[in-house]
Legacy VTK file of the C-alpha trace (Angstrom):
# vtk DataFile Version 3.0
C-alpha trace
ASCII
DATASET POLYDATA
POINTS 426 float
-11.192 4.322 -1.056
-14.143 5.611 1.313
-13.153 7.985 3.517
-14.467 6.297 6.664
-12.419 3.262 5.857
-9.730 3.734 9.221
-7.738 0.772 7.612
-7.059 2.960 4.102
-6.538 5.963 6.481
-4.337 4.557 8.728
-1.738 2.739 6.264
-0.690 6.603 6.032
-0.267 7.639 9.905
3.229 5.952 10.410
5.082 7.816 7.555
3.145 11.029 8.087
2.905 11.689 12.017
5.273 14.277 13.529
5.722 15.685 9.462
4.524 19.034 8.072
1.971 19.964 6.159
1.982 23.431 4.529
-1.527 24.600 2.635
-1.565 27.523 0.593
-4.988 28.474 0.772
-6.412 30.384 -2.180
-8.657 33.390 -1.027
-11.337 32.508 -2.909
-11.790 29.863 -0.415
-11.574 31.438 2.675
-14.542 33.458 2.192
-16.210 30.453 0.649
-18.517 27.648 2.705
-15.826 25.118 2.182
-13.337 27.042 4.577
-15.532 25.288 7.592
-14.884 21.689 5.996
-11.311 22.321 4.980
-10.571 23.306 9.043
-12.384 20.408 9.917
-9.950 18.118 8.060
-7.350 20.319 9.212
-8.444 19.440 12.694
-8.173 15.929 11.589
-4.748 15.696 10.166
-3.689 17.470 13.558
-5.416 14.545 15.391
-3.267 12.282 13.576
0.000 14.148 15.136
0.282 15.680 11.408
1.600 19.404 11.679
-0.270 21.860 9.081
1.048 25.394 8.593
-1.866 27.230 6.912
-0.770 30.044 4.194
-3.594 32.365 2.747
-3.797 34.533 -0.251
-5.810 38.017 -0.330
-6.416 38.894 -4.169
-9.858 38.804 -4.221
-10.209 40.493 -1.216
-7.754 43.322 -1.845
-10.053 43.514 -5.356
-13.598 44.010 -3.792
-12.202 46.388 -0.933
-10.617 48.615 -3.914
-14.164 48.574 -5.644
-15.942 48.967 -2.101
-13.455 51.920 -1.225
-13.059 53.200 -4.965
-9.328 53.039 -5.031
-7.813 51.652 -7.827
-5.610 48.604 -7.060
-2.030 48.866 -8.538
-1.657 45.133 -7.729
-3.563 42.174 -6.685
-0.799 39.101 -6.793
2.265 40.615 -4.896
3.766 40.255 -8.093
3.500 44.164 -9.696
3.622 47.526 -8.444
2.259 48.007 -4.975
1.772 51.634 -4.245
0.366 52.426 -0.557
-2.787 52.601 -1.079
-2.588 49.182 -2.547
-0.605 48.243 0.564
-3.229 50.088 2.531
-6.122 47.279 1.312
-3.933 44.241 1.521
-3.313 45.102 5.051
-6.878 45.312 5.869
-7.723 42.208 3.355
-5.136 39.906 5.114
-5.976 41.056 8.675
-10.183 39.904 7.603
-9.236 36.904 6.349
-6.569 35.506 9.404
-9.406 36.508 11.071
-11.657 34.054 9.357
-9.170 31.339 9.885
-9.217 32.207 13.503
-12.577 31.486 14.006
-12.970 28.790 11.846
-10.090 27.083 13.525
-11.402 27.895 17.573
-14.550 26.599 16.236
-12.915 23.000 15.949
-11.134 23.670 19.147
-7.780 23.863 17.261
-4.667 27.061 18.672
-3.959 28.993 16.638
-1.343 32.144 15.932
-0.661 34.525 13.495
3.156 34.858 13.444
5.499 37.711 11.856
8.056 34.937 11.294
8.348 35.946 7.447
11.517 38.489 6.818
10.717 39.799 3.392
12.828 42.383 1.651
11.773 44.885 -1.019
11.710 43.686 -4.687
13.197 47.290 -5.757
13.778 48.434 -9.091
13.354 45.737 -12.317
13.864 46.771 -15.666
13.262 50.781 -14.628
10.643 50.249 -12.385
10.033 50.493 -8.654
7.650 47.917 -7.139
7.485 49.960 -3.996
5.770 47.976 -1.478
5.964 44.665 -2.986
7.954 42.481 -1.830
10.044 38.716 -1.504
11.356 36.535 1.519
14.521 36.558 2.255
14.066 34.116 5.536
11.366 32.478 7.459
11.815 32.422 11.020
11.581 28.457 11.331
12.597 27.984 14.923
9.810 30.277 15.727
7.486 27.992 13.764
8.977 24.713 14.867
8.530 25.887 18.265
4.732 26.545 18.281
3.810 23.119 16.204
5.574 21.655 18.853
3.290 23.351 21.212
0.251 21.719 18.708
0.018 25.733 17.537
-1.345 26.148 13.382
0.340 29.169 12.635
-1.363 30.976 9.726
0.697 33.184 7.470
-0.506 35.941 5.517
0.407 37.097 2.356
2.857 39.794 4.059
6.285 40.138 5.312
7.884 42.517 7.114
12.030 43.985 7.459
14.246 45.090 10.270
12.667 48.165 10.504
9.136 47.040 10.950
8.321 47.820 7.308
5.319 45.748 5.790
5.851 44.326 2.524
3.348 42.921 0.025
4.774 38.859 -0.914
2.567 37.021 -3.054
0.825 34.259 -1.436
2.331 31.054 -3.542
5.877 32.369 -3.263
4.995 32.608 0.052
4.216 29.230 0.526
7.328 27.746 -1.039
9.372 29.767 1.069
8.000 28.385 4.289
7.428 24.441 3.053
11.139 24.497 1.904
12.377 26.272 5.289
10.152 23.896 7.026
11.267 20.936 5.266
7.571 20.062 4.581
6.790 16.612 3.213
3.806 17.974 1.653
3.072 21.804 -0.426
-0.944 21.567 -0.747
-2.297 24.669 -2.671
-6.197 24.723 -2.073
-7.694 26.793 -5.069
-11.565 26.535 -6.621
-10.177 24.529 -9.635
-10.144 20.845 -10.291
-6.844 20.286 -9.704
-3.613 22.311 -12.021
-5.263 22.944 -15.329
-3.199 22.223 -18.563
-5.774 23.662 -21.646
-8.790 23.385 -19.599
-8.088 20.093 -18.017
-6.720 18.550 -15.496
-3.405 17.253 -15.068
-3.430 13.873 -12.677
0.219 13.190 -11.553
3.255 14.555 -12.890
7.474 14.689 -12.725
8.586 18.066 -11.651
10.997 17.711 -14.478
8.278 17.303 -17.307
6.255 19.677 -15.612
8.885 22.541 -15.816
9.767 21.750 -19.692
6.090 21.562 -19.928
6.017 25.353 -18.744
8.838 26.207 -20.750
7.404 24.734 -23.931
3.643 25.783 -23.855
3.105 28.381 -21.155
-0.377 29.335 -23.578
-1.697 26.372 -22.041
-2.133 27.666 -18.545
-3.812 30.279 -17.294
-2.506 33.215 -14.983
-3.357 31.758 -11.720
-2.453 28.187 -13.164
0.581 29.198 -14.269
1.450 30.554 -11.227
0.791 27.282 -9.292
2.664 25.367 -11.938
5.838 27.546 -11.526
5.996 27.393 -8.090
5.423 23.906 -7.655
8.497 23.434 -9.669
10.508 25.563 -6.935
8.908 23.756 -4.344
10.030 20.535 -5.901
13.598 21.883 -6.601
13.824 23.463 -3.085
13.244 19.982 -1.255
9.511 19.778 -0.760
9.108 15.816 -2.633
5.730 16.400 -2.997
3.313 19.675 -4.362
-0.449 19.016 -4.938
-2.954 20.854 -6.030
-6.474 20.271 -5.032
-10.075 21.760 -5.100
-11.034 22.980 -1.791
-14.988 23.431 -2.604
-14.620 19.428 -2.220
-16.206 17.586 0.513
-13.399 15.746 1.871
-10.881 16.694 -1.010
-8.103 17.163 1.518
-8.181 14.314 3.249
-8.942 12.488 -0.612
-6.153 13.928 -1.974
-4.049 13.190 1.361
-5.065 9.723 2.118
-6.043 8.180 -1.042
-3.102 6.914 -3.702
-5.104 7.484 -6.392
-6.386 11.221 -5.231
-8.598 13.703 -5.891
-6.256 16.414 -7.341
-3.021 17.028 -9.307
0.182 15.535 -7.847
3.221 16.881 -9.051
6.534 14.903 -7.193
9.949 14.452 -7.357
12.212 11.611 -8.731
12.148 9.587 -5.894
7.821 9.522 -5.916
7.525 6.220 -7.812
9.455 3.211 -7.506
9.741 -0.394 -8.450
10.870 -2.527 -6.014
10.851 -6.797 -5.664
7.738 -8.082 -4.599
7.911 -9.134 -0.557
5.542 -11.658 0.924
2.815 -9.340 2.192
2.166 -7.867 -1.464
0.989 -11.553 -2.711
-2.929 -10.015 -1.730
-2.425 -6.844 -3.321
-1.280 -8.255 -6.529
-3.888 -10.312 -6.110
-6.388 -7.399 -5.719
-4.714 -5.381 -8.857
-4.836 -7.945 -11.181
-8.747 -9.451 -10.466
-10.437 -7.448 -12.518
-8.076 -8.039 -15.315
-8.703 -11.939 -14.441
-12.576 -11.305 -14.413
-12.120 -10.073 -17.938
-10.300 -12.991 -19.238
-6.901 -10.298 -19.884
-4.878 -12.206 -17.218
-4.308 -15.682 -16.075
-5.734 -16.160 -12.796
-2.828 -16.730 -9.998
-3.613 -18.537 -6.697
-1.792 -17.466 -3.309
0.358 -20.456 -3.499
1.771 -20.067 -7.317
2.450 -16.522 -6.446
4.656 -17.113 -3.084
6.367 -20.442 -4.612
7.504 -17.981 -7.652
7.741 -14.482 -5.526
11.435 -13.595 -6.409
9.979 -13.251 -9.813
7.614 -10.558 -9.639
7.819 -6.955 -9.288
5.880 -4.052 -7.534
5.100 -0.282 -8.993
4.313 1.756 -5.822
3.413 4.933 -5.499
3.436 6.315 -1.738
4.185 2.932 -0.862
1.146 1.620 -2.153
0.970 -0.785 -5.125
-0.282 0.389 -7.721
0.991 -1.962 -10.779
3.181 -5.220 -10.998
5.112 -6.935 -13.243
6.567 -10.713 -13.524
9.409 -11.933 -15.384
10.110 -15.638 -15.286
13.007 -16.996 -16.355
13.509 -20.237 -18.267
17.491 -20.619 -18.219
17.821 -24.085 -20.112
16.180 -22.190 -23.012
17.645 -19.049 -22.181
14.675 -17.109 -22.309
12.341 -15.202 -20.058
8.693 -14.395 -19.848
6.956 -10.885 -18.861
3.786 -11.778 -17.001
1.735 -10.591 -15.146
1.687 -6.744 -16.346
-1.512 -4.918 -14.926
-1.627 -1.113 -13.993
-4.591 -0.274 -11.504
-7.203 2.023 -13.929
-6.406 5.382 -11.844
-3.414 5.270 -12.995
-3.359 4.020 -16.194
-2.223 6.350 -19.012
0.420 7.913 -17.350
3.569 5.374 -19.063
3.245 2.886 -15.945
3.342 0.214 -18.179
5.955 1.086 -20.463
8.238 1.611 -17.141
7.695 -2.143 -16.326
7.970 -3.831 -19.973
11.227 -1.401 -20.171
12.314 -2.524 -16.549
11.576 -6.246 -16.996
13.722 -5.879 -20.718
16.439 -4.096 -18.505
16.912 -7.327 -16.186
16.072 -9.885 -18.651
19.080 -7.945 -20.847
21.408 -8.375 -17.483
20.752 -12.152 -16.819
21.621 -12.465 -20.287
18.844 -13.761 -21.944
18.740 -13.847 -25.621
15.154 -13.826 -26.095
11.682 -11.953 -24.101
8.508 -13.649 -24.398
4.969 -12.577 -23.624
1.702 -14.222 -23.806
-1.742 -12.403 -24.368
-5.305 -12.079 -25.756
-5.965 -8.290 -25.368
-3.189 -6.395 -25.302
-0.964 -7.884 -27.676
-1.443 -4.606 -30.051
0.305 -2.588 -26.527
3.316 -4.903 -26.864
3.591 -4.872 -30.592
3.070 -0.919 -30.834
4.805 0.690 -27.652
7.766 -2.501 -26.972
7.955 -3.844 -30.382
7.600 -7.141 -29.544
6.617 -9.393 -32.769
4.243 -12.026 -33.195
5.778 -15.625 -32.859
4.151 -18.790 -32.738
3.641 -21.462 -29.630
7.111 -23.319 -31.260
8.705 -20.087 -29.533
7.814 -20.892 -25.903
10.027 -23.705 -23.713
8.831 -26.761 -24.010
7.594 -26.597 -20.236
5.649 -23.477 -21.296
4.209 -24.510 -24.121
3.083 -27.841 -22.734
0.968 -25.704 -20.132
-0.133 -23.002 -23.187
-1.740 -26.026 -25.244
-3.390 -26.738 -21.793
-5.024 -23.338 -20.818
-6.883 -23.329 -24.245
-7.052 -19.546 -24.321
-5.175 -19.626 -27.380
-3.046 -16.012 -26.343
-0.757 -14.539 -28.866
2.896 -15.197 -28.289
5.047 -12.624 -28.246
8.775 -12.145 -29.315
11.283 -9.944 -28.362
14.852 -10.510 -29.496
17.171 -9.539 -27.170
20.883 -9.851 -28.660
LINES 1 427
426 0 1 2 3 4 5 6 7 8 9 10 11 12 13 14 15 16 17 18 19 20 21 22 23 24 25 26 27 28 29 30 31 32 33 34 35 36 37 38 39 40 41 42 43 44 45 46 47 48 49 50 51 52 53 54 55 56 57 58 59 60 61 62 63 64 65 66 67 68 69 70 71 72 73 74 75 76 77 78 79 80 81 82 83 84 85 86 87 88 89 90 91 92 93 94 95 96 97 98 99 100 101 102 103 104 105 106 107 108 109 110 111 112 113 114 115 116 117 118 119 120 121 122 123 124 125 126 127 128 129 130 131 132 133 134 135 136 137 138 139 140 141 142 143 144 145 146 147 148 149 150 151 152 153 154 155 156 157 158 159 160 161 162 163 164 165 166 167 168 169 170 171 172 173 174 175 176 177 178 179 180 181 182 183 184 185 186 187 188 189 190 191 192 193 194 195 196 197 198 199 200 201 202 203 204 205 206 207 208 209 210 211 212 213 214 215 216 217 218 219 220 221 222 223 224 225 226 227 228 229 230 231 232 233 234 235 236 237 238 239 240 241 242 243 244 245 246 247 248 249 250 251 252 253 254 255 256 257 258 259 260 261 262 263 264 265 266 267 268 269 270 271 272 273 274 275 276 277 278 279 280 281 282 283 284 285 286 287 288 289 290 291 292 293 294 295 296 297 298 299 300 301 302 303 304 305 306 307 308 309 310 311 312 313 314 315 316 317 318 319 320 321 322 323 324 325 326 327 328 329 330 331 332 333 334 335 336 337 338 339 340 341 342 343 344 345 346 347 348 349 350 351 352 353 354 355 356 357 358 359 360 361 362 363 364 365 366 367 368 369 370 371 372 373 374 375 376 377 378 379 380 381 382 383 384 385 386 387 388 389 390 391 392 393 394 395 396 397 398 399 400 401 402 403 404 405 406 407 408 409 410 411 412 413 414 415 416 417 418 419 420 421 422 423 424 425
């Protein structure tokens, strides 16, 4: 989708306007060149009456201040030991970089306020040692922060909290960030790092279940590294803590905020919550988007060309895969009751999101239904991916005698000569 396309931005407004964003801004960026695009798409989303809470990290900053001072660092995350003097530098790290937000967000004309809405507590003694300074939350002040994005207010949260008696408190940034998007009841956790997206052994992972991203973690933690581990782990909590959607993106992007936010195929990684994907009957107003999916499977001869009309006068028998309420795959399953058979047709998965078991949801979904009519018998027709049904549904290969008569008269007519495909079902 371009980006100056209103109609592909605006399909989004409705279900997004009035919601809240919360970005976790990696540090790395906000002393980068991208931090002036990234507020300019902030300034967009808050255009669109889309709240943004902005939430900044200060590792690298705390890092080059302990070199530039000579002090060394007990901690850089908010995750270890933070003496004062490492307090000392994240104070004057997070205070510089709120600061850069500041300007960067006047700059686009866009309020802004640094809050102390973040209770945090100390972490205290694990396993014999004292983490001092370092701290967790233990509440978010979120009718404080309701009350100034109703004023049109970006509050920007640094990576510190502080207690009842005015104590500061080093939190890291990402824990940070959960905290507030699940307080907030944020639609959307958006951690903006210098990476492609959340790296799994170098590469990057598209779009993925919070469930099989946490046994993920807890199988192969090797596979990511420290800061990427991090990210992973947290997006799990977000997940678990109500946030139904975490993604993580690369802010050095042009436009990979409002890619990652507007597009359904996006720029980044996408890791959601059950409810994410769905497949729902096809309605009247998806007849030109299955349309749309399946012509370039119809351009290379792997589906059967459908016209408007054949697809309405049969529409209770196909199905949509959406993902943010966008099609992105469909299925058909026709049924042929005098035989007592049906037919999956149809099957196409858009190629940004193909690998990712789309297909296999459908063939198993369409078995699932055909198996509740009471069918006895699943057929398919094709001439490229008959390997896909024979190796990941086990369909076998039949014969045209296995089709209804109906069906087969129109089969001998197409002259494409597709494989038929069997699938027993009692």
């Amino acid at each position: 989708m371009k980006l100056t396309d209103l109609r592909g931005i605006l399909q989004y407004i409705p279900q997004f306007r009035e919601k809240i964003f919360i970005l976790a801004i990696d540090a790395g960026i906000v002393v980068s060149d991208s931090l002036a695009t990234l507020l300019l798409d902030v300034a967009l989303l808050r255009s669109l009456n889309i709240r943004v809470v902005l939430v900044h990290g200060a590792a690298e900053q705390i890092r080059a201040l302990a070199d530039e001072r000579q002090v060394l660092a007990s901690d850089l995350e908010g995750t270890g030991v933070t003496d004062a003097a490492t307090l000392d530098l994240a104070l004057t790290a997070a205070n510089r970089l709120t600061h850069e937000i500041l300007e960067g967000l006047s700059a686009n004309d866009l309020r802004a306020a640094c809050t102390n809405g973040i209770v945090a507590r100390p972490v205290g003694v694990i396993q014999g040692v004292d983490h001092l300074y370092t701290g967790r939350v233990e509440r978010v002040d979120a009718e404080f922060l309701h009350s100034l994005l109703g004023q049109g207010v970006v509050p920007i949260i640094p990576p510190l909290g502080f207690d009842g008696d005015g104590k500061t408190y080093r939190v890291n940034s990402d824990a940070m960030a959960v905290a507030v998007a699940a307080q907030l009841k944020a639609v959307k956790l958006i951690f903006v790092t210098t990476q492609r997206g959340l790296l799994y052994n170098g590469a990057p992972i598209r779009q993925m279940l919070v469930d099989d991203l946490r046994q993920l973690v807890e199988r192969d933690r090797a596979g990511f590294a420290p800061d990427m581990l991090s990210k992973a782990r947290h997006a799990v909590l977000a997940c678990n803590g109500g946030v139904p959607r975490v993604h993580v993106i690369d802010g050095t992007l042009d436009e990979g905020l409002l890619g990652e936010v507007f597009d359904n195929h996006g720029y980044g990684t996408l890791i959601h919550t059950n409810e994410y994907d769905n497949i729902r009957p096809a309605k009247r107003k998806d007849v030109h988007a299955i349309q749309m999916l399946t012509r370039q499977a119809v351009e290379a001869e792997e589906l059967l060309e459908r016209t408007k009309s054949s697809i309405e006068r049969n529409l209770d028998d196909y199905f949509i895969f959406e993902i943010d309420k966008n099609p992105v795959a469909c299925v058909a399953l026709h049924v042929y009751r005098a035989e007592n058979q049906g037919e999956l047709a149809c099957l196409y998965v858009s190629p940004s999101h193909e690998n990712q078991g789309i297909g296999r949801k459908l063939i198993q979904f369409v078995e699932n239904r055909a198996r509740e009519l009471g069918l006895r018998e699943l057929l398919a027709l094709s001439t490229q991916a008959f390997t896909y049904f024979q190796s990941k549904a086990k369909f076998v290969e039949g014969t045209a005698d296995d089709l209804p008569r109906d069906r087969r008269e129109r089969y001998h007519q197409s002259a494409r000569n597709s494989k038929v495909l069997v699938k027993r079902l009692t």
